[in-house]
matplotlib code that plots the C-alpha trace (Angstrom):
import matplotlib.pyplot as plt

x = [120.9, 119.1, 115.4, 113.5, 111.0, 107.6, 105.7, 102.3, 100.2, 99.3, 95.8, 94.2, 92.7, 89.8, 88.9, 89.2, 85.9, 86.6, 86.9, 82.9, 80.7, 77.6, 74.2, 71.8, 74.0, 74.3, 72.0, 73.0, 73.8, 69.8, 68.3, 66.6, 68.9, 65.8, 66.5, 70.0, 70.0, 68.2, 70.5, 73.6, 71.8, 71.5, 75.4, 76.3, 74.4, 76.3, 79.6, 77.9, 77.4, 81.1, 82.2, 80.0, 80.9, 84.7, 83.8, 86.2, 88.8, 88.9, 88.7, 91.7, 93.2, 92.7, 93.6, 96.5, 97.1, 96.0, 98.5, 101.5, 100.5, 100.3, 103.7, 105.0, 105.0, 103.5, 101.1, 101.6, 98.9, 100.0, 97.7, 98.0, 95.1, 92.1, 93.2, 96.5, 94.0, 91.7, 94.9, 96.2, 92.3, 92.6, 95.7, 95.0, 92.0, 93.3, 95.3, 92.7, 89.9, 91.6, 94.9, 97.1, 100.5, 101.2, 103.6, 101.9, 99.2, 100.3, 99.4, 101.1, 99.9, 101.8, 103.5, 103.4, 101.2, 100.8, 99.2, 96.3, 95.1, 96.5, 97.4, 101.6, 102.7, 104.2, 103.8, 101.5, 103.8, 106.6, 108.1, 111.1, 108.9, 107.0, 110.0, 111.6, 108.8, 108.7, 112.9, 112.7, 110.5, 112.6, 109.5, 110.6, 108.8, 107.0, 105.1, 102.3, 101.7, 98.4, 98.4, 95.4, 94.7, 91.4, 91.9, 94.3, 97.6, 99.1, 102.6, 103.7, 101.5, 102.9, 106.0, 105.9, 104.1, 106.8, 109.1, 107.7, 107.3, 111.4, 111.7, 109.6, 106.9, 103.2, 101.2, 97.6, 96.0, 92.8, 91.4, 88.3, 89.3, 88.7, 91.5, 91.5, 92.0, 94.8, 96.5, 98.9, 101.0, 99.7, 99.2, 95.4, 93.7, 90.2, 88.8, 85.5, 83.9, 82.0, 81.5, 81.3, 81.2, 78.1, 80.9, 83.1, 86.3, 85.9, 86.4, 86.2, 82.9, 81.2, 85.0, 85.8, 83.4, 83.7, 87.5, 86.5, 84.1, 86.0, 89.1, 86.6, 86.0, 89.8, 91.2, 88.5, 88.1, 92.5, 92.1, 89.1, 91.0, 94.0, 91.8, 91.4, 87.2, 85.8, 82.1, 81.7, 82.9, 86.1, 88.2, 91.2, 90.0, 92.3, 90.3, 93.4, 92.6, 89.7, 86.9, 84.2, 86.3, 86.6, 82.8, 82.8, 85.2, 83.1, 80.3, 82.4, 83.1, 79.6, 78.6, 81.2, 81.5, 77.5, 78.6, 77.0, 78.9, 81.1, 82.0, 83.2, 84.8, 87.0, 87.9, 89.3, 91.1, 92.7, 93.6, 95.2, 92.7, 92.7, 89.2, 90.9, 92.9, 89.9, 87.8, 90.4, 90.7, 86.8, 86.2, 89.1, 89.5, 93.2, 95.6, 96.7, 100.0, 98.4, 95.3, 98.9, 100.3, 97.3, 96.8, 100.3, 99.9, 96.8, 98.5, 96.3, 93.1, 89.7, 88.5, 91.1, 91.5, 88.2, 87.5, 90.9, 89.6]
y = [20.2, 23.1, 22.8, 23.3, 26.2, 24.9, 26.4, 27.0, 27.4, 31.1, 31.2, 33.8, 36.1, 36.7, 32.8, 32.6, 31.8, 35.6, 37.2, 36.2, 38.4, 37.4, 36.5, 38.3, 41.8, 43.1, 45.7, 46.3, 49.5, 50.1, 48.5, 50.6, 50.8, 47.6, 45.4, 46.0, 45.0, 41.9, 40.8, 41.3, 39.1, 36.5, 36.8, 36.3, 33.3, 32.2, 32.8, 31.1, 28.0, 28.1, 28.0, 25.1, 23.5, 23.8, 22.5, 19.1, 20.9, 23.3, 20.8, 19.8, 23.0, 23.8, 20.2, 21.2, 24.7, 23.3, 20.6, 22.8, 26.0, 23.5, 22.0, 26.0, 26.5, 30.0, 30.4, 33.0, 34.1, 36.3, 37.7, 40.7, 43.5, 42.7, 38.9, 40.0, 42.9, 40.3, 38.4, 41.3, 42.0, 37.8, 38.1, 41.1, 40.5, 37.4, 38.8, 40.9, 37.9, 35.0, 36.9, 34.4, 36.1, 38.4, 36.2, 32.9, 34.3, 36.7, 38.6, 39.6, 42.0, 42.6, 45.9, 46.5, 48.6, 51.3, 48.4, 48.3, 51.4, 52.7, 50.3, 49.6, 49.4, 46.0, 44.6, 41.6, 40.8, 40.6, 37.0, 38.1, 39.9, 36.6, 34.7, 37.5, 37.6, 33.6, 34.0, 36.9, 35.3, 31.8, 29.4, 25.9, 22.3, 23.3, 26.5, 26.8, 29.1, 30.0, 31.7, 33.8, 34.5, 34.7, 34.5, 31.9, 33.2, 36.3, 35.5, 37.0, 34.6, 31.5, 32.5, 33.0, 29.3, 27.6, 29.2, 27.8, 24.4, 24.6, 25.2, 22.5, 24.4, 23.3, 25.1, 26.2, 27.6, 29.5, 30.9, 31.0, 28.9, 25.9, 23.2, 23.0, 27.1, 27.3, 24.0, 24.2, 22.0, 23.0, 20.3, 21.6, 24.0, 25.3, 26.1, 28.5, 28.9, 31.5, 32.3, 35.7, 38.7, 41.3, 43.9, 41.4, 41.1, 42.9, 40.2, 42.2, 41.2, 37.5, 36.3, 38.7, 37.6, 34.2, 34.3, 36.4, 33.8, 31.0, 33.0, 33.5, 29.9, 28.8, 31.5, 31.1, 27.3, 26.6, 28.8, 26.7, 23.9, 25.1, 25.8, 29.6, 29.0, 27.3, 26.0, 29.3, 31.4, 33.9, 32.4, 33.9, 37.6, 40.5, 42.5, 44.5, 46.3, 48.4, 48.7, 46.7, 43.6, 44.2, 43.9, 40.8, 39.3, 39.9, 38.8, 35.5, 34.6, 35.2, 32.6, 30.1, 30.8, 31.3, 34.0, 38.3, 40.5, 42.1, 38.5, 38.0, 41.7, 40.8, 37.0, 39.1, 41.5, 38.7, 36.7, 40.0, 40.2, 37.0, 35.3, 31.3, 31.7, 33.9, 30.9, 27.8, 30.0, 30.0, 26.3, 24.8, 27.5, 27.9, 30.6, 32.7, 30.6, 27.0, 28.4, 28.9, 25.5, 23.4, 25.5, 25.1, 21.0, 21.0, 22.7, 25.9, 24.2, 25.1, 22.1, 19.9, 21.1, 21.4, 17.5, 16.5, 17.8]
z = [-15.3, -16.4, -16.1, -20.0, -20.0, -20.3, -23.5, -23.5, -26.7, -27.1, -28.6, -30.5, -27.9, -29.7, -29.9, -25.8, -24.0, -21.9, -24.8, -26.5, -27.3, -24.5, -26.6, -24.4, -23.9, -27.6, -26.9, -23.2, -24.1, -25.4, -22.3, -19.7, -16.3, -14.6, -17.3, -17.7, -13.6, -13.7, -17.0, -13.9, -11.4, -13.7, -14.7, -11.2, -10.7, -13.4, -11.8, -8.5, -10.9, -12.3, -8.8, -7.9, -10.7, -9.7, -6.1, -6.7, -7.5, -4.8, -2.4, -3.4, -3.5, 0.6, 1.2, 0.0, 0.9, 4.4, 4.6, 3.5, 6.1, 9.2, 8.2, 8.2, 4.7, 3.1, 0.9, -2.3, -4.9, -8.0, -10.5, -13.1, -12.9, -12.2, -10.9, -8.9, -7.2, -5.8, -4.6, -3.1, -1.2, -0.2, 1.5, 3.1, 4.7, 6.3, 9.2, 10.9, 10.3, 11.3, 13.2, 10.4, 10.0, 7.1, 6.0, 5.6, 3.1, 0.6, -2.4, -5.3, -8.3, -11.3, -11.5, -7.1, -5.1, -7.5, -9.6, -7.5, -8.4, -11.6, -14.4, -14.8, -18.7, -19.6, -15.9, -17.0, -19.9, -17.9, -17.6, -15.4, -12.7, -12.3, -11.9, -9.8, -7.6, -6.4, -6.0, -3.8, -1.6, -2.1, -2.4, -1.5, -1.6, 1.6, -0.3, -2.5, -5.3, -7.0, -10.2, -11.2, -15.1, -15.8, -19.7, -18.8, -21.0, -19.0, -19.1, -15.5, -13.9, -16.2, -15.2, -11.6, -11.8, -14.1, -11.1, -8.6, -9.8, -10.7, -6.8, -5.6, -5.0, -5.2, -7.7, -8.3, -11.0, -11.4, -14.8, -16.5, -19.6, -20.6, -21.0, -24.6, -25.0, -22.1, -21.2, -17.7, -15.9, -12.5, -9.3, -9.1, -11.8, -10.7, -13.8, -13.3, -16.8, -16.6, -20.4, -22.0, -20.2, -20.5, -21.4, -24.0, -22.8, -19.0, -16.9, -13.9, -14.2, -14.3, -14.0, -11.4, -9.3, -9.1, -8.8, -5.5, -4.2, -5.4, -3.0, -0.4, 0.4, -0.3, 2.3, 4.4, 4.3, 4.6, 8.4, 9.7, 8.6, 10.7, 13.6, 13.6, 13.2, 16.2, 14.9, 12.6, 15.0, 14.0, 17.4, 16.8, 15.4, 16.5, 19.1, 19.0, 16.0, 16.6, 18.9, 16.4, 17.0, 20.8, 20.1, 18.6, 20.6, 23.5, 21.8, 20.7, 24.6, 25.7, 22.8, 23.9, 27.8, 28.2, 30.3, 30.7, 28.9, 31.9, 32.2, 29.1, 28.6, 31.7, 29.9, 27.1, 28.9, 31.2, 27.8, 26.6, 23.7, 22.2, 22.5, 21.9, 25.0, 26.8, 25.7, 27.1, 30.4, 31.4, 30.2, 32.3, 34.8, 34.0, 34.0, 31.3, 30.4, 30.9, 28.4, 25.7, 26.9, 25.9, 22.7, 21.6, 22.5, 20.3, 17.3, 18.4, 18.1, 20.8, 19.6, 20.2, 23.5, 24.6, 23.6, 25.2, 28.2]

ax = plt.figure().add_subplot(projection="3d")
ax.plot(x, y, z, "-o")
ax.set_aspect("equal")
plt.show()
């Protein structure tokens, strides 16, 4: 039985909350560069206020992103332009913070790479591509998907969503719309209403921003939640990657081990870079391969191990 498309109401544009021409910036253009500053600040404490104010529903959001990434599942996030660029940024910044594999946390912009720096004609009106892009990657009841619109109505991102849900999938939604503009069908919508923008319509701005923070503490919250933050302490970064990180992972061990520096330099080495198995090692005096046995029984958790112990 085929599956019915879901329709979604396709408002004016011009009536959207994004789309508002904001009160206090009518003369931005006429303002001297200080007050023009301070009328920025105060935007982005408005975008810290949307995100607050979204703060139940994002709790549900890495409870569930959480659940289906210790179970094995992967977690996608697609956006057009400005959205699918901060998706991409996410998703790339996991690995080297939290050493989380590529795969597990991805990022997709409308219209590819070159999207991210030059914009791709038609790619955010595309309703195939955001179907295309959940099939290729064969999303399955133990994935979740989060679409990214901040006006709400950018059709790739619908797509790729109604996709996803035909496959089992769970699905997000973030926008910057209210309910009443943009209804959705989504599991969890995290709805940050940050009004109208200083520049009407660029949403790169108040938007922008707290879509990034709002990403910031989903990412970042799903990997303590799967263990990769011990206290607030990056426990699994990839000292591998340059010598900055060999720096902090150093200075990571010395934190948890209460140990000099040469100590904890020759931890690291011993653990082959990786400052969880370094840190297991010099608490219960254990080899290498007994410091991955207990990790691996604790579903990777210090913690776990450490109070086990």
């Amino acid at each position: 039985m085929t599956t019915p498309r879901t329709r979604h109401p396709t408002p004016d544009r011009g009536h959207l909350a994004t789309e508002q021409t904001h009160p206090d910036a009518s003369g931005l253009d006429q303002l001297s560069t200080g007050d023009a500053l301070a009328l920025f600040s105060a935007a982005d404490r408005e975008a810290a206020d949307a995100v607050e104010a979204a703060r139940e529903d994002l709790e549900r959001a890495v409870d569930r992103v959480a659940e289906k990434l210790r179970a094995g599942g992967r977690f996608v996030q697609v956006g057009a332009g400005t959205s699918g660029r901060l998706a991409v940024l996410d998703a790339s910044e996991c690995p080297p913070t939290f050493c989380s594999d590529p795969e597990t946390l991805q990022g997709v912009i409308a219209g590819g790479s070159e999207a991210l720096t030059h914009a791709v004609e038609g790619a955010e009106d595309s309703r195939e591509e955001g179907a295309a892009c959940v099939d290729e990657r064969q999303l399955g009841p133990e994935d979740v998907l989060l679409g990214i619109s901040a006006g709400g109505t950018t059709p790739f991102v619908h797509a790729a969503l109604e996709q996803a849900r035909k496959r089992g999938a769970t699905t997000l939604f973030m926008t910057s719309v209210p309910a009443d503009q943009v209804p959705d069908p989504a599991d969890v919508t995290i709805r940050l209403l940050t009004g109208p923008e200083l520049v009407a319509g660029s949403t790169r701005l108040k938007a922008g921003t707290a879509t990034k923070m709002a990403l910031n503490a989903l990412s970042t919250l799903v990997m303590v939640r799967l263990g990769k933050v011990h206290g607030n302490l990056m426990v699994d970064v990839d000292t591998s990657a340059n010598a900055k990180l060999v720096e902090r992972g150093t200075r990571i061990l010395m934190e948890l081990l209460g140990s000099s520096r040469e100590e904890a330099g020759q931890a690291l080495q011993a653990a082959h870079g990786r400052v969880k198995v370094a840190a297991v090692m010099g608490h219960l005096e254990v080899d290498r391969e007994e410091a991955l046995r207990r990790l691996a029984e604790s579903g990777d958790s210090l913690r776990r191990v450490l109070e086990e112990s």
